[in-house]
C-alpha positions as a Python dict, from the first residue, in 0.01 Angstrom:
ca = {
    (1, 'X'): (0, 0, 0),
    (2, 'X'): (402, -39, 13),
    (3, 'X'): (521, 216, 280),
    (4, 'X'): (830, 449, 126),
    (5, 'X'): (1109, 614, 258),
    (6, 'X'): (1083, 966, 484),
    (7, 'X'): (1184, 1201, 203),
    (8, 'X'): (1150, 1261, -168),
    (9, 'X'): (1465, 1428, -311),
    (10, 'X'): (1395, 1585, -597),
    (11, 'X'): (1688, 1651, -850),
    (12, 'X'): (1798, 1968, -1101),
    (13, 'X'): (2071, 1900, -1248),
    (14, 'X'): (2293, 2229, -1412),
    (15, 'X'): (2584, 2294, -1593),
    (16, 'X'): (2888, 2251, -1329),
    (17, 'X'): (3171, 2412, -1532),
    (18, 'X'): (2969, 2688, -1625),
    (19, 'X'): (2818, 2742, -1289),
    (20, 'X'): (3144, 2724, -1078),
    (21, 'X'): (3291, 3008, -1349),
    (22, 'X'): (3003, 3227, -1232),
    (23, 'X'): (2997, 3161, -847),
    (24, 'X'): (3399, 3198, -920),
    (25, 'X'): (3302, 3568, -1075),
    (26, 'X'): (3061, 3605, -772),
    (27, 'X'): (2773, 3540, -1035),
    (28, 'X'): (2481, 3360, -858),
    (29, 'X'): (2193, 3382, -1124),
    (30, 'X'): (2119, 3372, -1460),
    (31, 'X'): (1987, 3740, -1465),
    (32, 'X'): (2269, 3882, -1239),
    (33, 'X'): (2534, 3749, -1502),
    (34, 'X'): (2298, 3903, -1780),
    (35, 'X'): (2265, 4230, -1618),
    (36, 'X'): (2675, 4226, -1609),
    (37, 'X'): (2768, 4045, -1938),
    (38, 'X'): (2469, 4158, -2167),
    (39, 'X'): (2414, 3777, -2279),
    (40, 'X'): (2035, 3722, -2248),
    (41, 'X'): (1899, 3606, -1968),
    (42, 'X'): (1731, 3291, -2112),
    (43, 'X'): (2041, 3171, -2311),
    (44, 'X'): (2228, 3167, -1980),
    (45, 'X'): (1932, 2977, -1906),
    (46, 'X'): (1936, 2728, -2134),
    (47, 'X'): (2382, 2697, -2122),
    (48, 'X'): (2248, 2633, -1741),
    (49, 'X'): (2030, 2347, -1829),
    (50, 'X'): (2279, 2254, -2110),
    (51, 'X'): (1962, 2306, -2351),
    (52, 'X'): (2110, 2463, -2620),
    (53, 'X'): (2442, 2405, -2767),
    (54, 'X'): (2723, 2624, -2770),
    (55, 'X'): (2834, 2581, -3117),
    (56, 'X'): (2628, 2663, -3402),
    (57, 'X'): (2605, 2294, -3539),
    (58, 'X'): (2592, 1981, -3404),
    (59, 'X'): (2826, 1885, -3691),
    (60, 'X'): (3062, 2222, -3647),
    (61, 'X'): (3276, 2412, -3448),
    (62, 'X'): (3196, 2754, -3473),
    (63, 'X'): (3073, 2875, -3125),
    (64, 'X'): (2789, 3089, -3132),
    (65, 'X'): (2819, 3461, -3082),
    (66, 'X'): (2628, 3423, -2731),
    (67, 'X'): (2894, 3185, -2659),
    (68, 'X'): (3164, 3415, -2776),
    (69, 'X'): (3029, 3714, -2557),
    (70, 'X'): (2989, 3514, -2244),
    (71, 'X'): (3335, 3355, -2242),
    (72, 'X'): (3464, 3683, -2308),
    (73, 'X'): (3282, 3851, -2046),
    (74, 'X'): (3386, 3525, -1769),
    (75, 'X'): (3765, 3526, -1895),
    (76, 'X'): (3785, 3167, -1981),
    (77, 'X'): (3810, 2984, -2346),
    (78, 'X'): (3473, 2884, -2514),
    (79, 'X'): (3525, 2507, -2400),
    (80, 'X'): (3556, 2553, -2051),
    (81, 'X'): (3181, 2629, -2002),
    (82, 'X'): (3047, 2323, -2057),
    (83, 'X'): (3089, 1948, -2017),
    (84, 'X'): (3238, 1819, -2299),
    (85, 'X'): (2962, 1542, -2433),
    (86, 'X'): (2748, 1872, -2399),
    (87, 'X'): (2931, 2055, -2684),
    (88, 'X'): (2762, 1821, -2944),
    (89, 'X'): (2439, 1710, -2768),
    (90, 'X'): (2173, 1896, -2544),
    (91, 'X'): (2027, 1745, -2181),
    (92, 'X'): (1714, 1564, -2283),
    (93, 'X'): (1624, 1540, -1937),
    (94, 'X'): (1758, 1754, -1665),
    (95, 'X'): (1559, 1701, -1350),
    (96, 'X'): (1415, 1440, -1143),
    (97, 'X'): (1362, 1233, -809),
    (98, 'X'): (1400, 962, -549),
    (99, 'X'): (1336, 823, -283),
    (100, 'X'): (1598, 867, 33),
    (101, 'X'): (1604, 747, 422),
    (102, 'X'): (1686, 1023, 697),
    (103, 'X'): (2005, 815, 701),
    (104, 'X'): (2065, 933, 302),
    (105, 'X'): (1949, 1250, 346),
    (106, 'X'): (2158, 1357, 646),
    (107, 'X'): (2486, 1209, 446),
    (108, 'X'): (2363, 1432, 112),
    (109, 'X'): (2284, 1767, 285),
    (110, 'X'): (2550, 1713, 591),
    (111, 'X'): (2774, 2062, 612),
    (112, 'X'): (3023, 1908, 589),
    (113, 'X'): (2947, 1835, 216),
    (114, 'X'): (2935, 2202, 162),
    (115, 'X'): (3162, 2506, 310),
    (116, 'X'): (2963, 2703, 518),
    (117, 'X'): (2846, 3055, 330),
    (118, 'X'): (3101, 3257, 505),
    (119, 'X'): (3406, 3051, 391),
    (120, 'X'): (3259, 3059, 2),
    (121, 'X'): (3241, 3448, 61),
    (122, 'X'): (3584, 3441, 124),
    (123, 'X'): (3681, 3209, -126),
    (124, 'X'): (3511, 3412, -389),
    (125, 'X'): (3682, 3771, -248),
    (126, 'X'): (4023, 3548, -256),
    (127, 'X'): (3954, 3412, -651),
    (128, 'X'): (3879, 3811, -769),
    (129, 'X'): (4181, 3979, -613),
    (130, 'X'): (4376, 3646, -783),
    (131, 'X'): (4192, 3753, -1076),
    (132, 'X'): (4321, 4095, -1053),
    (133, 'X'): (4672, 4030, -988),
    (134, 'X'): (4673, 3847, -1279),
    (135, 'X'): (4515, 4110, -1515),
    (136, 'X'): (4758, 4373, -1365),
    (137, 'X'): (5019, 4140, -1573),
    (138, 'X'): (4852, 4243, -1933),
    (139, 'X'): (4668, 3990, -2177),
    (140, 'X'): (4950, 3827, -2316),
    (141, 'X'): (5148, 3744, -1966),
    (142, 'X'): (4826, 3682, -1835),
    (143, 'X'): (4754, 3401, -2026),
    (144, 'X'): (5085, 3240, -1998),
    (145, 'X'): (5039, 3233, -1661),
    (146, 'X'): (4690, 3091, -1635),
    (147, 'X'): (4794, 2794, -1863),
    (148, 'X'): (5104, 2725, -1639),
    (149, 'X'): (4861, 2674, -1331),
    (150, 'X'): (4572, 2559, -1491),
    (151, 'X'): (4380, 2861, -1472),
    (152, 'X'): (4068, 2992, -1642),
    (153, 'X'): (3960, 2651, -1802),
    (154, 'X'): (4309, 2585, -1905),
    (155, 'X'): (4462, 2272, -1832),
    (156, 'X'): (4770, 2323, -1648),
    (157, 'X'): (5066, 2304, -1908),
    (158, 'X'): (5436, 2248, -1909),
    (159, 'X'): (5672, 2513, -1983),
    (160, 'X'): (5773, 2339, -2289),
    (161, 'X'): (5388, 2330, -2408),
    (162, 'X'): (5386, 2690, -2304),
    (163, 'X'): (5684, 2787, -2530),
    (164, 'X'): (5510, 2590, -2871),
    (165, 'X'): (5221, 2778, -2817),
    (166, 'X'): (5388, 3148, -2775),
    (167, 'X'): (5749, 3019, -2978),
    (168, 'X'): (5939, 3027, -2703),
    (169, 'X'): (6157, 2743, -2554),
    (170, 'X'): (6098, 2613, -2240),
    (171, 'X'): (6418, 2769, -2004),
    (172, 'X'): (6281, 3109, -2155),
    (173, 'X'): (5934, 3007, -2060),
    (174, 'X'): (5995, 2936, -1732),
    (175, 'X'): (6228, 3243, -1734),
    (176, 'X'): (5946, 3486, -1808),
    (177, 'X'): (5684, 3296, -1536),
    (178, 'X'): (5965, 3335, -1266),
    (179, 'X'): (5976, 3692, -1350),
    (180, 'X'): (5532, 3736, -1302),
    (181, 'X'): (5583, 3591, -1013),
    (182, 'X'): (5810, 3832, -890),
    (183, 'X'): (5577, 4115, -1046),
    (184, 'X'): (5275, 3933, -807),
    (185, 'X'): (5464, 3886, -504),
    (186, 'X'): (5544, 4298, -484),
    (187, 'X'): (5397, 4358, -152),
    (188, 'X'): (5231, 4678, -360),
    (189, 'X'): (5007, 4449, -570),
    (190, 'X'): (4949, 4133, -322),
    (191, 'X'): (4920, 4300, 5),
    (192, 'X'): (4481, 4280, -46),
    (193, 'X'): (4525, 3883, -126),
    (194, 'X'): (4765, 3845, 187),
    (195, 'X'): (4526, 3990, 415),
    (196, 'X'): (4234, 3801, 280),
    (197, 'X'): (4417, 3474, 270),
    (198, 'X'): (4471, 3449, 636),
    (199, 'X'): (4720, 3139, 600),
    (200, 'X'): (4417, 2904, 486),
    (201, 'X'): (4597, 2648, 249),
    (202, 'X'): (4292, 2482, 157),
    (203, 'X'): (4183, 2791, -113),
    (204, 'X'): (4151, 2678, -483),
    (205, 'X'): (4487, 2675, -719),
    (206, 'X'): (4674, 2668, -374),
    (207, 'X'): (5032, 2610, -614),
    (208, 'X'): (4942, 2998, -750),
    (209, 'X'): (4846, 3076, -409),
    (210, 'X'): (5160, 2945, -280),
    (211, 'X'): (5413, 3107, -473),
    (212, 'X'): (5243, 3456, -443),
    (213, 'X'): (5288, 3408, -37),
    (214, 'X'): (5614, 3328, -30),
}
């Protein structure tokens, strides 16, 4: 009988952009984002296991009214939720395992792979009073903003991108983001993020970050 290696690592694989959105919201299961966005718990499921499709056809692209609700409820466009080749096509298989030395297994599960809980607990408290700094702008500002830095599944955009979308041109573009910025940098609305930031330049969407400490 052919001897193995020390450890079997056995392998779930989830939906990252959807799951990152809800640890990012400070959403750590299924039924806690259920209880909070009123999506079932077992369609979360299945967007988790990437086991249902967003869209209501294979062949469309109409999202699904779960779909709707839930990227409503997280703040971020539709599209952001889910790997794109999963838009079209479910996970036929979505777990399995292997083999793996101590060697392999120390490398996978070192900490230094993974911030310690304490540092994601800040990192979270950090992304939801950025999150509310940038409500306090209103909707439309708001989402100027967020596609300037690349925020809330946006892909970070140029002010002359920005300015097609909302007519604008791009001087009065960057005009109007110089002016947020201002409106975020009042010591009355960013005081909460200063004290939680603690000079750690290693936080997500450090340009945003950036500018508001300044």
């Amino acid at each position: 009988m052919s001897q193995g290696k020390d450890y079997i690592l056995q392998i779930k694989v989830q939906n990252g952009p959807l799951l990152r959105i809800m640890r990012m919201r400070g959403y750590r299961t299924a039924t806690a984002l259920s209880k909070a966005s009123g999506v079932q718990p077992n369609t979360i499921g299945a967007f988790l296991r990437m086991r249902e499709l967003p869209i209501k056809s294979s062949r469309g692209s109409k999202w699904k009214e779960s779909t709707v609700k839930l990227a409503k409820f997280l703040r971020v466009p539709p599209e952001s939720m889910f790997p794109e080749q999963h838009l079209t096509e479910v996970l036929q298989k979505g777990s399995g395992e292997m083999e793996v030395s101590r060697e392999e297994m120390v490398a996978i599960c070192s900490p230094e792979t993974s911030p310690p809980p304490e540092v994601l607990m800040d990192r979270t408290k950090m992304l939801e009073e950025l999150d509310r700094l940038i409500d306090l702008l209103g909707p439309r500002s708001a989402d100027l903003l967020c596609r300037y830095y690349g925020l809330r599944g946006y892909e970070a955009m140029t002010f002359r991108e920005i300015g097609e979308v909302f007519g604008l041109s791009g001087s009065r573009t960057q005009q109007i983001i110089n002016r947020l910025l201002r409106r975020m940098r009042h010591p009355a609305h960013s005081i909460r993020l200063r004290q939680l930031l603690h000079g750690d330049e290693s936080f997500p969407q450090p340009e945003l970050i950036k500018e508001v400490k300044s």
